[in-house]
VEXROKE-880904 format. One record per residue: x, y, z of N, C-alpha, C in turn; residue in one letter; chain; residue number from 0. Coordinates in steps of 0.001 Angstrom, whole numbers, m for minus. Each point is the difference from the previous one (the first is absolute). Layout:
<nodes>
NODE     nxx     nyy     nzz    caxx    cayy    cazz     cxx     cyy     czz aa ch   i
NODE       X       Y       Z       X       Y       Z       X       Y       Z  a  A NUM
...
</nodes>
This chain:
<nodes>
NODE     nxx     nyy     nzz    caxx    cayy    cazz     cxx     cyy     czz aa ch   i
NODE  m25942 m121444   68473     922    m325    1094    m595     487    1311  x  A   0
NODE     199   m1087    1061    m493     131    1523     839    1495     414  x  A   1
NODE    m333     892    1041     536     841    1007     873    m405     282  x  A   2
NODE    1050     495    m109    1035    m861     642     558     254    1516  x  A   3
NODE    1073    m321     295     m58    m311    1416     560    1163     564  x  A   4
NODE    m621     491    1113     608    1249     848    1718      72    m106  x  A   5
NODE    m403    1265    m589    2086     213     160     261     437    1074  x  A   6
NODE    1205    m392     644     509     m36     879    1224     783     260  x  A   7
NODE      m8     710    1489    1348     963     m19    1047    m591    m350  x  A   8
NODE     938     719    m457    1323    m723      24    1112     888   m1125  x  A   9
NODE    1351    m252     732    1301    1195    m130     267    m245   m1061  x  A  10
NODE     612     400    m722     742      76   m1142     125    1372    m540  x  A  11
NODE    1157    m107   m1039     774     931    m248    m196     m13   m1895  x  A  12
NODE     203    1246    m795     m66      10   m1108    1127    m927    m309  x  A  13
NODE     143    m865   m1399   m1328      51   m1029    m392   m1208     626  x  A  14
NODE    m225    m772    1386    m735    m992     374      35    m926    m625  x  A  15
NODE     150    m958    1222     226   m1514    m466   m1614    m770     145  x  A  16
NODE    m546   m1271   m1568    m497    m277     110    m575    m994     779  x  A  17
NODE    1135   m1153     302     312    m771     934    m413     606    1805  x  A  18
NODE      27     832      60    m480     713    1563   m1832     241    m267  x  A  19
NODE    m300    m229    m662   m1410     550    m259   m1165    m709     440  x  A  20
NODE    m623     777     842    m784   m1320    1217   m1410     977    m524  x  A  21
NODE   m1415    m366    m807     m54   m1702   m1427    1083     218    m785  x  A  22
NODE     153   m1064    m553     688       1   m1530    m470     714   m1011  x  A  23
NODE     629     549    m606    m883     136   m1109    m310   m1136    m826  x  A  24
NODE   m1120    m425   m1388      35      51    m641     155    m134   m1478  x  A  25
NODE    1169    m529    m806     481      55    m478    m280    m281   m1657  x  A  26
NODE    m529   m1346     219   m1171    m196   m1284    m668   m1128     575  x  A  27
NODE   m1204      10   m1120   m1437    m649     582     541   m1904    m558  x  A  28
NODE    m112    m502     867     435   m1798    m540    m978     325   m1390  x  A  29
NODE   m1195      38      54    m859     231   m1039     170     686   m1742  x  A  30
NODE    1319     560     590     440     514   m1465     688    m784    m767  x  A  31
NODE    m607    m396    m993     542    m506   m1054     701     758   m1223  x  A  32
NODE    1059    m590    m186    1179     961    m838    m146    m949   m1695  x  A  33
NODE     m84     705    m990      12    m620   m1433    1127     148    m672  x  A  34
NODE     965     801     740     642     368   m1190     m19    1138    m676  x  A  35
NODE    m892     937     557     420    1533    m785    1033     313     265  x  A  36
NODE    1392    m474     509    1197     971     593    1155    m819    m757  x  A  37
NODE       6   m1384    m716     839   m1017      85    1033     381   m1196  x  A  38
NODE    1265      m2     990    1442     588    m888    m136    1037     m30  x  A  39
NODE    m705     991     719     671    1397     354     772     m13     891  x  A  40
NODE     447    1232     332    1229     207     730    m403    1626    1110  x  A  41
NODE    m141    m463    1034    m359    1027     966     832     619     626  x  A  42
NODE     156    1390     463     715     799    1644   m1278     715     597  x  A  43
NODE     554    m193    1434   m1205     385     892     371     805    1140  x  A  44
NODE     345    1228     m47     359     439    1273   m1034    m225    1303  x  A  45
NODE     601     133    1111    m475    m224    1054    m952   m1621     208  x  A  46
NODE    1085    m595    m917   m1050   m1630    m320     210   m1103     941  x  A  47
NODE     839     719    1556     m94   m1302     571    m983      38    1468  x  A  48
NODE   m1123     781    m574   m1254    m266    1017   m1332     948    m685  x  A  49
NODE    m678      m3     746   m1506     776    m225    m580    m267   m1052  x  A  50
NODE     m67    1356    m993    m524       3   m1513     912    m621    m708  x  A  51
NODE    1307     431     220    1053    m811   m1050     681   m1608     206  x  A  52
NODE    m547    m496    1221    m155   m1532     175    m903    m406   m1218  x  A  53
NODE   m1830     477     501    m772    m689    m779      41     329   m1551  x  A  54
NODE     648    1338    m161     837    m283   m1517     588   m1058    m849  x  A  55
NODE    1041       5    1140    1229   m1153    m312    m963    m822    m470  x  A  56
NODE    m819    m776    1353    m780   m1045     m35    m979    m370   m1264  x  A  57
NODE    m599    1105    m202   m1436     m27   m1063    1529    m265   m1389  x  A  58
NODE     668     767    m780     651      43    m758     621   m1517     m59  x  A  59
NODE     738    m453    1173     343   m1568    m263   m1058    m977     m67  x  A  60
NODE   m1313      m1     584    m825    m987    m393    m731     343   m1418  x  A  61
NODE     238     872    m179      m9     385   m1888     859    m403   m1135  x  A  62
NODE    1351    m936     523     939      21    m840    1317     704     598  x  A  63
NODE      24    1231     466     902     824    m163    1166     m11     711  x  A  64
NODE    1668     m14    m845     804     195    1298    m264    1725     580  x  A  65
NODE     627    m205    1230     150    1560     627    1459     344     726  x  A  66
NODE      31     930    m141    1387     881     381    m818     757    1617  x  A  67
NODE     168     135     909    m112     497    1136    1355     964     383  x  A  68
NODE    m882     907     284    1107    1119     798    m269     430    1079  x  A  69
NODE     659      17    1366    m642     281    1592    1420    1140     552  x  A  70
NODE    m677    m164    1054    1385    1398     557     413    m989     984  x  A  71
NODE      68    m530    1203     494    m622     968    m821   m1356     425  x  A  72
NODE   m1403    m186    m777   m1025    m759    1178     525   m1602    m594  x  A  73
NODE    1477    m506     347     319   m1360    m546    m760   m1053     233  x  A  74
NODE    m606      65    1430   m1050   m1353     m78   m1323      91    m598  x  A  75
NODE    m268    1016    m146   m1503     320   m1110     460    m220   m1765  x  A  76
NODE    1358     557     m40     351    m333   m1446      39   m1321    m381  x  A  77
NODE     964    m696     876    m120   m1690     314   m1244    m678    m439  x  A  78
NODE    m871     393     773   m1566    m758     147    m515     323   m1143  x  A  79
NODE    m103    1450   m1019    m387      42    m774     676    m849    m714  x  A  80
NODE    1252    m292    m745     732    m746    m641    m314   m1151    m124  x  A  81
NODE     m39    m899    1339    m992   m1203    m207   m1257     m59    m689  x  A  82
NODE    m475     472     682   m2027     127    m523      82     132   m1464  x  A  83
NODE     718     982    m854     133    m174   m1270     138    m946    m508  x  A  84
NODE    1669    m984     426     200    m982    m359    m799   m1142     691  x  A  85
NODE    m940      21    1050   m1054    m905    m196    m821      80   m1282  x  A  86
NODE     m80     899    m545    m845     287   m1235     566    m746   m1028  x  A  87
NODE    1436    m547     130     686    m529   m1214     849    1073   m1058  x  A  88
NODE    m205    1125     726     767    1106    m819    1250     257     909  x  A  89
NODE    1199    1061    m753    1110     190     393    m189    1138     686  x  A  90
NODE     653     515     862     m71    1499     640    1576      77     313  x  A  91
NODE     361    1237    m413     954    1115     468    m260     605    1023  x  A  92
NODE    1300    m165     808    m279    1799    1428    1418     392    m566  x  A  93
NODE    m737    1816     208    1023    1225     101     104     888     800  x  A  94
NODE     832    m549    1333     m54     704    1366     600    1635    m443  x  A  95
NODE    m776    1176     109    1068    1209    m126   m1280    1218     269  x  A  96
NODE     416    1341    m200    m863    1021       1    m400     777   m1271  x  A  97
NODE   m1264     m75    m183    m597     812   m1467     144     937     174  x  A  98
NODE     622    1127    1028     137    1258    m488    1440     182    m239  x  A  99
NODE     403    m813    m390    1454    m411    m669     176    m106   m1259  x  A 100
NODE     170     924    m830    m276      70   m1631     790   m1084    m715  x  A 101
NODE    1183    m214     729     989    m891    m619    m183   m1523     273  x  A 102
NODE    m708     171    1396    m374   m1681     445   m1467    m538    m978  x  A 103
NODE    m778     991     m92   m1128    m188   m1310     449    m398   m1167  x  A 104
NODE    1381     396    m440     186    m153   m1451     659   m1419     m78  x  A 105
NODE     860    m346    1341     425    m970      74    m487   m1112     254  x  A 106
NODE    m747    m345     268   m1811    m304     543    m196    m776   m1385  x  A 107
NODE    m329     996    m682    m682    m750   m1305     399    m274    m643  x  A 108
NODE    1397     623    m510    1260   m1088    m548     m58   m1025     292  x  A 109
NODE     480    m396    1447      m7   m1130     241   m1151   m1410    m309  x  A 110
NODE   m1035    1113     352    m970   m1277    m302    m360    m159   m1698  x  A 111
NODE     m54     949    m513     653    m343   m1532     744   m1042    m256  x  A 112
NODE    1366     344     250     975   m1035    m725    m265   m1239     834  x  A 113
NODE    m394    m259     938    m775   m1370     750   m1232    m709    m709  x  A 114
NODE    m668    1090    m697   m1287    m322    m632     182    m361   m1481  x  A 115
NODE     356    1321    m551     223     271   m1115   m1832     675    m696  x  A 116
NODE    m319     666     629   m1067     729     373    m992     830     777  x  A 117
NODE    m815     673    m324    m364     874    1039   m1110     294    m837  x  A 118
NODE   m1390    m312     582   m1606      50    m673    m660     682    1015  x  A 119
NODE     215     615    1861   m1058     488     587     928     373    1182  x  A 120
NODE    m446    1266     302     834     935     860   m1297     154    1562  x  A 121
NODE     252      64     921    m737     225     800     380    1188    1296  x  A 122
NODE    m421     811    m193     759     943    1174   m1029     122    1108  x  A 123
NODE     450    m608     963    m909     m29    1491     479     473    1360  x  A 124
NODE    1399       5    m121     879     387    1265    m517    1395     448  x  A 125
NODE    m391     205    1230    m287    1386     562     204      m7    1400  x  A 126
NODE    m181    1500     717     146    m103    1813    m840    1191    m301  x  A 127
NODE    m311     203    1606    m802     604     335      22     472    1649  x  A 128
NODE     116    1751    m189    m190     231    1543   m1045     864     854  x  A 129
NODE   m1170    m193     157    m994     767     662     642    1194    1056  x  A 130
NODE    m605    1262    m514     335     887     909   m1315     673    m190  x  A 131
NODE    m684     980    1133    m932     507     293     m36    1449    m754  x  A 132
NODE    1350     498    m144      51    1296   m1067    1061    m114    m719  x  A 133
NODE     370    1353    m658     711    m138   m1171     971     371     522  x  A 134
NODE     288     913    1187    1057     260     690     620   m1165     806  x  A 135
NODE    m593   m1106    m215     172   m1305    1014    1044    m690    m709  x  A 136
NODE     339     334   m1204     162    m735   m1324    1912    m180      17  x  A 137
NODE     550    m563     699    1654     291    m135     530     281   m1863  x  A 138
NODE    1072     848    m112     306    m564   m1401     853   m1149     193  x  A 139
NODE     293    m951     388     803   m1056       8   m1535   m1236    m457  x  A 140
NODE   m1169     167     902    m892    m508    m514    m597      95   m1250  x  A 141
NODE      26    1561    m331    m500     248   m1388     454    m289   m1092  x  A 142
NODE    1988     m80     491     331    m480   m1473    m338   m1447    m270  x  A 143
NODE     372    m582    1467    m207   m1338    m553   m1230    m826    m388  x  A 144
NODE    m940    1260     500   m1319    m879    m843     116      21   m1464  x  A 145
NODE     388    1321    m666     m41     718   m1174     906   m1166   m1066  x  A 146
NODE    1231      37     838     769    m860    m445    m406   m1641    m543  x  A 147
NODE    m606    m546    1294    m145   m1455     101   m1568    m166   m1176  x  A 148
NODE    m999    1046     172   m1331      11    m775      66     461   m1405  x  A 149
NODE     750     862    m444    m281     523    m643    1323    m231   m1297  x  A 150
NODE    1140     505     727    1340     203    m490      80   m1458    m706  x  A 151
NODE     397   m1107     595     515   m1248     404   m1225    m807   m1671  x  A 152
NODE   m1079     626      92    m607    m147   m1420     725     461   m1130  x  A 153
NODE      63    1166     144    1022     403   m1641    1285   m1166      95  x  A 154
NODE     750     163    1315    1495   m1117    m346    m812   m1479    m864  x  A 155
NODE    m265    m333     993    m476   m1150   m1032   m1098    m170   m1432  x  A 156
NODE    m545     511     131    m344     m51   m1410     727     543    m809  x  A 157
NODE     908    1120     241     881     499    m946    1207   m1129    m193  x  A 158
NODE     480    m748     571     755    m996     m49    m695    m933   m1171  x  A 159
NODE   m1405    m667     692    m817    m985    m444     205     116   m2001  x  A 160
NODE    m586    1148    m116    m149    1054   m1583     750   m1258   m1157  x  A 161
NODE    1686       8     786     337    m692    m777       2    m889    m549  x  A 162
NODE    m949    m885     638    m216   m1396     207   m1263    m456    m983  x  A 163
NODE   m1076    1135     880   m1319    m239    m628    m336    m354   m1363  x  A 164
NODE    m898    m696    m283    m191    m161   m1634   m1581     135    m144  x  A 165
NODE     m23     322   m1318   m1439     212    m406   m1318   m1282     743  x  A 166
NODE    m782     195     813    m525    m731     422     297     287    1791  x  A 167
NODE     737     318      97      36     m25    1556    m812    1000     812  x  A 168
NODE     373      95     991   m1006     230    1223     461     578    1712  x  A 169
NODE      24    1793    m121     502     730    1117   m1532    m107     788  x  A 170
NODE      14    m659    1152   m1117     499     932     868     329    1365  x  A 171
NODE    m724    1030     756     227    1044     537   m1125      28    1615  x  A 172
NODE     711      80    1283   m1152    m122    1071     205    1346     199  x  A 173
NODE   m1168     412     123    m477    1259     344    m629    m174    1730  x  A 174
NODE   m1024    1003     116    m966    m160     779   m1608     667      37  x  A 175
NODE    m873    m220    1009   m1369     478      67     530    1494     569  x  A 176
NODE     948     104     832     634    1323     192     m41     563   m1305  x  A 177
NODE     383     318    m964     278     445   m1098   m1044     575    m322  x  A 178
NODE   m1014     118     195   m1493     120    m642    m435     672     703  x  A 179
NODE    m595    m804    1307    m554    1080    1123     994     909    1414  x  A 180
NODE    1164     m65    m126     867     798    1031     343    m926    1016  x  A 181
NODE     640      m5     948     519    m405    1467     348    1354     920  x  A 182
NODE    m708     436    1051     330    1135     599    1116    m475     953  x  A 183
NODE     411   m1345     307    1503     m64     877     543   m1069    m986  x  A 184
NODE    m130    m321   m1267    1459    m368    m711    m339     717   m1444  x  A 185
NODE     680    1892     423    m239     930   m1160    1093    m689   m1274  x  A 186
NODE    1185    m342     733    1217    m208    m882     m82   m1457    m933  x  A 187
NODE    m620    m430    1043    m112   m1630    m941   m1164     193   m1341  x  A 188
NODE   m1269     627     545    m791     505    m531     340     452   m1512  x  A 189
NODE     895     783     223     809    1206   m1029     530   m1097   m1101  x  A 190
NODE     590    m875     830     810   m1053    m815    m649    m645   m1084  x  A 191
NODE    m969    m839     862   m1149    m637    m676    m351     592   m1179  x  A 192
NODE    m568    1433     137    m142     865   m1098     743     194   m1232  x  A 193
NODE    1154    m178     496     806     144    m554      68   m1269   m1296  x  A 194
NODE    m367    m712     858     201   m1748    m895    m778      86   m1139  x  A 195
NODE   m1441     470     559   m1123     141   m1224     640    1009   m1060  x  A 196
NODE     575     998     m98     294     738   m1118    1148    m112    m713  x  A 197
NODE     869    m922    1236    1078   m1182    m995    m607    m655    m434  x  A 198
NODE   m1123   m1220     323     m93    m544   m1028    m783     206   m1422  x  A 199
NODE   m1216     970     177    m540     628   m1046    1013     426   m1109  x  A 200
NODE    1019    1145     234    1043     249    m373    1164    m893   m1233  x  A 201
NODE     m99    m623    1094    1008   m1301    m297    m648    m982   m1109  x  A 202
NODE   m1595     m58    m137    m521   m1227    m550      55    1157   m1554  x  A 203
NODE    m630    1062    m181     120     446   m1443    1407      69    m191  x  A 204
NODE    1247     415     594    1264    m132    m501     524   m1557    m800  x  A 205
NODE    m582   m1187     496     362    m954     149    m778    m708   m1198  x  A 206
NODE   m1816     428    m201    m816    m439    m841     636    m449   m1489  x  A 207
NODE    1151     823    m566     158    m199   m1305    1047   m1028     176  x  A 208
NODE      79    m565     861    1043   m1262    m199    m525   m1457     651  x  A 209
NODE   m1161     416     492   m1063   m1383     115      10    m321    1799  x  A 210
NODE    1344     987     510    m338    m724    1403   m1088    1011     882  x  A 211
NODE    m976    m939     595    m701     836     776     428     103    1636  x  A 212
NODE    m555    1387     334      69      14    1395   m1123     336     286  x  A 213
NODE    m347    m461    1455    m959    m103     777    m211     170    1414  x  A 214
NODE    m730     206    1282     m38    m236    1065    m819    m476     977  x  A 215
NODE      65    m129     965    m712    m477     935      27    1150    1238  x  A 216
NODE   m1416      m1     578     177    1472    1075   m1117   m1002    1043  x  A 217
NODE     925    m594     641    m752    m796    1367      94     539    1358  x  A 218
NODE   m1501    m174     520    m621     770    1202     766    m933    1022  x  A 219
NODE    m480    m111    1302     645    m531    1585     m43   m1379    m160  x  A 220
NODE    1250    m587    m699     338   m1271    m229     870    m466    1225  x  A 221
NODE    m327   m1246     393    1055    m541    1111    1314    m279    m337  x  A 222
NODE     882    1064     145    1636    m632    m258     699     615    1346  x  A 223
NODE    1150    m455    m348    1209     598    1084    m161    1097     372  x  A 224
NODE    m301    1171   m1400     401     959      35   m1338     931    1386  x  A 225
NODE    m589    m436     188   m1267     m86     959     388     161    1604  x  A 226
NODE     599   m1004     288     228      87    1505    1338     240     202  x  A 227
NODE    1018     275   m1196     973     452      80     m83    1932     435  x  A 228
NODE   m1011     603    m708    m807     834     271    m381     493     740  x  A 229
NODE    m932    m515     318    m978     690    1300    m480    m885    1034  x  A 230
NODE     m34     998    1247     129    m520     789   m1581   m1052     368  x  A 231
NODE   m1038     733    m408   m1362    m366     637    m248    m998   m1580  x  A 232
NODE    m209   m1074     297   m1056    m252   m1758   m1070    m963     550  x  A 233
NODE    m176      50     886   m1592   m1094     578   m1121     335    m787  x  A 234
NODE      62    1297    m820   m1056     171    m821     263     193   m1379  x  A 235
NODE    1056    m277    m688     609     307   m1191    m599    m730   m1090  x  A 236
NODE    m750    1120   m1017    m823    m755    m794   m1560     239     m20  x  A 237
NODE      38     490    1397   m1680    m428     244   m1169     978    m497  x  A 238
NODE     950    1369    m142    m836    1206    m693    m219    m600   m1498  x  A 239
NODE     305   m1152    m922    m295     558   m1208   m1706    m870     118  x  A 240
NODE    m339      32   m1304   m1333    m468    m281    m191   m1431     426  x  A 241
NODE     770   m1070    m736     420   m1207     262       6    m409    1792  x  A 242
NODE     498    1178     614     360    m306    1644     828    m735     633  x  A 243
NODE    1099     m85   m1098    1144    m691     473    1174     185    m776  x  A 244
NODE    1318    m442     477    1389     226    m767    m268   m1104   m1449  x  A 245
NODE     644     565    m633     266   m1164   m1497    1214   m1058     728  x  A 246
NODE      22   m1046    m670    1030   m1078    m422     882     462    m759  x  A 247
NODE    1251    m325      18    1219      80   m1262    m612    m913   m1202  x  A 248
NODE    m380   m1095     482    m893   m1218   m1226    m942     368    m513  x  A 249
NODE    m794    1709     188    m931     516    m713     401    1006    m548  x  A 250
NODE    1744     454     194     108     865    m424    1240    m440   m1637  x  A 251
NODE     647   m1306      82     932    m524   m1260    m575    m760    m825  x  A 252
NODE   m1266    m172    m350    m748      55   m1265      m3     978    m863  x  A 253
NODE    m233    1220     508    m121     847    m545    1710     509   m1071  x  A 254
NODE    1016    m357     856    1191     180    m767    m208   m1428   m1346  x  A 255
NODE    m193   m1393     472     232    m498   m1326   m1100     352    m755  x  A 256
NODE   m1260     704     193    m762     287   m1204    1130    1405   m1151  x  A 257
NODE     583     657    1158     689    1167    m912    1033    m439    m939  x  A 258
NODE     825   m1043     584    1037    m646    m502    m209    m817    m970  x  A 259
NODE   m1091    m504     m18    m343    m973   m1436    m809     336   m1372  x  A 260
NODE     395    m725    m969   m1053     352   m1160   m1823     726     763  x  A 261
NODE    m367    m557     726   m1085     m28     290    m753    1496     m56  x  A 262
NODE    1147    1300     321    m121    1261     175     634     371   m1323  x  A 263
NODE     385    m536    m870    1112     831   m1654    m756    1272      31  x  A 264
NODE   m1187     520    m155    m628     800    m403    m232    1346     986  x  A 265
NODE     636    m263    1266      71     865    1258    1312     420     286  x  A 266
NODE     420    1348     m99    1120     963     658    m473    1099     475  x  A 267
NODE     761     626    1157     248     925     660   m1971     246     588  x  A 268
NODE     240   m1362     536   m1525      71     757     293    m575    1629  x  A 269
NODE    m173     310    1290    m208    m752    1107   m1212    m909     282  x  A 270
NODE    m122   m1075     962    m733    m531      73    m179     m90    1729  x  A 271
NODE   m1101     679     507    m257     314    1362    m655   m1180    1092  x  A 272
NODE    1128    m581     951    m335    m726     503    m113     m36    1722  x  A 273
NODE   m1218     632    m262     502     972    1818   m1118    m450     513  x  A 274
NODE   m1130   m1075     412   m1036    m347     699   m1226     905    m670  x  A 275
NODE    m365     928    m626   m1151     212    m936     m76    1896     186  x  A 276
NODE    1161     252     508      82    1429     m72     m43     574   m1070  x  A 277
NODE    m874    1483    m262    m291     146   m1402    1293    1317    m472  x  A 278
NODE    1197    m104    m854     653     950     108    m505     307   m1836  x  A 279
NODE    1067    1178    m152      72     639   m1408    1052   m1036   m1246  x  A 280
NODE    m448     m59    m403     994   m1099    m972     941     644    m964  x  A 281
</nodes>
């Protein structure tokens, strides 16, 4: 993939709308061709109505797959995702509410249960994020709600999901390149991230004797919302890694339907690092 195009200033507010995003991201490559590893499963995707969890949605429906989407407020990004799926010829669900809502998680997947009458692949992607320069910078109103929205908001739903799951299915999990090598101004998100990896390690031997695997993904300076919702400067975002540029969301939701399908049976409680060629600890 070409350099892509100078990012450009511009306002926004957490968790950022994709629709405001001056380039686009992204999303998937016309070039991808879908076979059918996903067809008649049954998906949820937090944070699935832009960035990583758009080209989720996306990669998963040109695979076959319906999807369940869950967003917090961004209705015209949920919208747009909704279509694009069903350009795919697949069905999509939205579930406007908040994951650090234990009861709206459980209700969540009920619902798309008894709508489905199944549940084969869990995806937890929803996160925020707030740069501060120290640790004293750090509000607790910010801290919980990172803790909450990254970290917490994983147990609700998969603990919901549990019930659903059947031998064969498939928890993948977004982490980050934070997780590995540190963030000295996002300690808390950082923490979170961390956090994800030893949920899912954790989580995948608990889970091993009943066939469902879990898995994750820990992606470096990908272009989403969550970006210029962020920070203020990004004219250079991306440019430190090896590669010399930000990733695509469309280079980063392959990597979920390889976890989600037969294709991986033989892989749990492993990440798969997709951060421009940075070398972390695995």
């Amino acid at each position: 993939m070409s350099k892509p195009k100078e990012f450009k200033e511009q306002t926004q507010s957490q968790p950022g709308d994709e629709y405001k995003m001056d380039p686009k991201p992204e999303y998937i490559r016309e070039s991808y061709a879908g076979c059918g590893k996903l067809t008649d499963k049954v998906a949820i995707i937090t944070g699935g109505d832009s960035g990583i969890g758009r080209s989720v949605a996306i990669h998963f429906a040109r695979e076959g797959a319906t999807v369940g989407i869950v967003y917090l407020e961004e209705e015209k990004d949920a919208q747009r995702t909704k279509k694009l799926v069903e350009k795919e010829n697949q069905t999509c669900i939205l579930f406007k509410g908040d994951v650090t809502n234990s009861n709206f998680c459980r209700q969540t997947v009920k619902n798309l249960y008894d709508t489905y009458g199944r549940l084969d692949i869990v995806v937890n992607n929803a996160a925020m994020q707030f740069p501060k320069d120290s640790l004293t910078e750090i509000s607790l109103k910010d801290l919980h709600k990172t803790f909450e929205t990254n970290i917490f908001a994983y147990f609700y739903l998969t603990q919901a999901s549990l019930e659903f799951l059947q031998e064969g299915g498939s928890i993948i999990n977004t982490s980050s390149v934070t997780a590995y090598r540190g963030s000295d101004h996002l300690i808390d998100y950082a923490s979170t991230k961390g956090a994800i990896v030893s949920f899912t390690r954790s989580l995948s031997k608990n889970l091993a004797k009943k066939g469902i695997r879990v898995n994750g993904v820990a992606p470096g300076p990908i272009w989403t919302p969550l970006i210029p919702a962020t920070f203020n400067d990004i004219s250079d975002f991306g440019q430190d890694t090896p590669l010399g540029r930000a990733g695509q969301p469309s280079e980063v939701g392959p990597a979920y339907v390889f976890l989600a399908s037969e294709d991986s049976s033989y892989i749990t409680g492993q990440f798969i690092h997709i951060n421009g060629g940075e070398i972390v600890g695995a």
